[in-house]
N, C-alpha and C positions, 0 to 999 in steps of 0.2 A: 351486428358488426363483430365479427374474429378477430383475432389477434395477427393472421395469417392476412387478413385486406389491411388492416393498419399498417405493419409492417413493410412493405415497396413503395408504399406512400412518402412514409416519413422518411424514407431513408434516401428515394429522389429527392426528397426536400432536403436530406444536411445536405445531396451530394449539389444541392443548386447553390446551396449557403456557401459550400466551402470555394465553389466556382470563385463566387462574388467576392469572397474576401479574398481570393488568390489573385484576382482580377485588380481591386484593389491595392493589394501589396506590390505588385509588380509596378503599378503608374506609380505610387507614392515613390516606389528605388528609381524610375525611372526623373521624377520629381527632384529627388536627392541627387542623382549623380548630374543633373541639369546645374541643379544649383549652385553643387560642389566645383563643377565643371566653371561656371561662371564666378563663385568665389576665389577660384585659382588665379582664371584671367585678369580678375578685378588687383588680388593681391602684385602679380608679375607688372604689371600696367604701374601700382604705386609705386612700387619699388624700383621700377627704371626710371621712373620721374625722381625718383628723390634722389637715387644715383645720377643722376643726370644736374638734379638741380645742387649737389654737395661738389660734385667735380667742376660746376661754373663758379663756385666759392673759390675753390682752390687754384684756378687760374687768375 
C-alpha cells in the first residue's frame, strides 16, 4: 500500500463526511427557521387574545 492509493481514498471519504454534515446543517436551519417561524405565530396568536381579552375588561 503507497501513500499515493491512501490518499484519493481518504480524501472521497472527508469529501463524503463533509457532504453529510453539510446535509445535516442545512435540515437542522431548516428545522430552526420551522420552529422559529411557528414560535412567532404562536406568540402574535397570544398576544391578540390577550389584547383582545384586556379590551373586553375595559368596556
Amino acid at each position: 500500500m503507497s501513500a499515493s492509493q491512501i490518499g484519493p481514498k481518504a480524501h472521497s471519504e472527508q469529501q463524503a463526511m463533509n457532504q453529510a454534515v453539510r446535509e445535516q446543517e442545512s435540515r437542522l436551519n431548516g428545522w430552526i427557521l420551522a420552529g422559529g417561524g411557528l414560535l412567532a405565530l404562536l406568540g402574535a396568536i397570544v398576544t391578540v387574545s390577550i389584547v383582545r381579552r384586556s379590551h373586553g375588561l375595559v368596556r
